[in-house]
C-alpha positions in Angstrom: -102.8 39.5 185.9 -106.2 38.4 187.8 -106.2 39.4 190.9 -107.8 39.8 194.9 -110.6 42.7 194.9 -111.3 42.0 198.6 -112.0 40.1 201.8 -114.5 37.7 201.0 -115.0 36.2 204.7 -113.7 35.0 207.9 -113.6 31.4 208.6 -113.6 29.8 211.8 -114.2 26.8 214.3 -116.9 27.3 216.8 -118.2 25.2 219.8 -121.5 26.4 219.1 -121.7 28.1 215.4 -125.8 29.5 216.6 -125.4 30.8 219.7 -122.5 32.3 218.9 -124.1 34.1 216.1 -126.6 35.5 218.1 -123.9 36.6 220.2 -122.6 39.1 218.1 -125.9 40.0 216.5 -127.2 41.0 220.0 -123.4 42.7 221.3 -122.0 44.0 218.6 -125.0 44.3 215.7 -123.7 42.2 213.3 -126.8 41.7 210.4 -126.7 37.8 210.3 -128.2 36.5 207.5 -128.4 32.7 207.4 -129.6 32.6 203.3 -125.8 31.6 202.3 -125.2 28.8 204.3 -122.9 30.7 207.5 -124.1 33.6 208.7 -123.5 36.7 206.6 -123.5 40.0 206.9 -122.9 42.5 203.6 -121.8 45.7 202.9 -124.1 46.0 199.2 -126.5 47.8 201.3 -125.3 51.6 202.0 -127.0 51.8 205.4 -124.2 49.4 206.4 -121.3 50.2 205.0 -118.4 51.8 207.0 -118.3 55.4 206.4 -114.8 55.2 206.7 -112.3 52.8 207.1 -110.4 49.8 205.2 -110.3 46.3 205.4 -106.5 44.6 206.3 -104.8 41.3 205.8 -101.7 41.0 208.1 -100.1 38.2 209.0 -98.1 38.0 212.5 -94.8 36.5 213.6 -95.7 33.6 215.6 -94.5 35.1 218.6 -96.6 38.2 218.8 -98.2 39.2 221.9 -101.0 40.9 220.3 -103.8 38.4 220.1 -103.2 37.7 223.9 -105.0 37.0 226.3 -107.0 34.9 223.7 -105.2 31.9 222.9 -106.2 31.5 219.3 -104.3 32.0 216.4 -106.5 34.8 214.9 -108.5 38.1 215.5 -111.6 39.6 214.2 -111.4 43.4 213.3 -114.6 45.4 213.3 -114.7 49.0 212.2 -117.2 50.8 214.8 -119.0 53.8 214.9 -118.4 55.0 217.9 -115.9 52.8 220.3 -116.4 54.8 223.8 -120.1 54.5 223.9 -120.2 51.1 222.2 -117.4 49.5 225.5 -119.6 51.0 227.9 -122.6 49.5 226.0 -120.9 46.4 226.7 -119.7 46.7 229.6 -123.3 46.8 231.0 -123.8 44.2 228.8 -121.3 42.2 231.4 -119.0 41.2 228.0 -115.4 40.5 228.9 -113.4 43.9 227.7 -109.7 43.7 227.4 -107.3 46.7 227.8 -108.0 49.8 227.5 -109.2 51.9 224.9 -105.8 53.1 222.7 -105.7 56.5 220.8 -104.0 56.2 217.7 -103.2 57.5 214.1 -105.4 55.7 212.8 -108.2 56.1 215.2 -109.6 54.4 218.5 -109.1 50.5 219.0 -110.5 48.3 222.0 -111.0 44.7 222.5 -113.1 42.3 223.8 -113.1 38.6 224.3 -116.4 36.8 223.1 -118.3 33.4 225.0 -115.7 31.4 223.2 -112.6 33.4 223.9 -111.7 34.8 220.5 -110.2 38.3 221.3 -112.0 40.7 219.3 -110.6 44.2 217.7 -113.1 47.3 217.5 -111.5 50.1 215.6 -112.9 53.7 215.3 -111.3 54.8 212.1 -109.3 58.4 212.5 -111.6 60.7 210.6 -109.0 60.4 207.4 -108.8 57.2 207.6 
């Protein structure tokens, strides 16, 4: 049987597909690459590739509370190096965080909320993750 070897993308609407780019290339690093039509980033290169980590599809009830305050119907997830220093780097950046940081099993998450109000997840895998 032929099957999925991984997460390909993540597709979205945008007010402003550009400046919202930049957006994340200047707050959170994100390699944009315009040569495929969107803006791209890839994980080929091992310089960029999470040292640890693993990428997660998981749908929610419809009811779930966890994407709030944003009121979208989705949620990126980036896997991050090092979450404390990384919120207070954007907290003097004046981006909107959300929460607090949470210590789990599986590591650190926090969240932000970007220009458009998309409630973004940064995860600090747990060292065996």
């Amino acid at each position: 049987m032929e099957k999925v070897i991984g997460i390909g993308g993540i597709f979205f609407k945008s007010e402003n597909p550009s400046e919202l780019a930049a957006w994340y290339k200047k707050h959170l690093g994100l390699p944009i690459d315009e040569s495929y039509g969107g803006y791209t980033f890839d994980w080929k290169d091992d310089n960029q590739r999470p040292s640890k980590g693993y990428s997660i599809w998981s749908p929610f009830p419809n009811d779930t509370d966890y994407i709030e305050p944003s009121e979208k119907d989705f949620m990126f997830n980036f896997i991050v190096d090092d979450l404390r220093a990384l919120i207070n780097q954007l907290k003097s950046e004046h981006v909107q965080i959300s929460g607090e940081i949470e210590d789990t099993e599986f590591g650190l998450f926090g969240w932000i909320i970007d220009p458009e109000g998309n409630k973004v997840e940064l995860w600090e895998p747990a060292d065996d993750q």
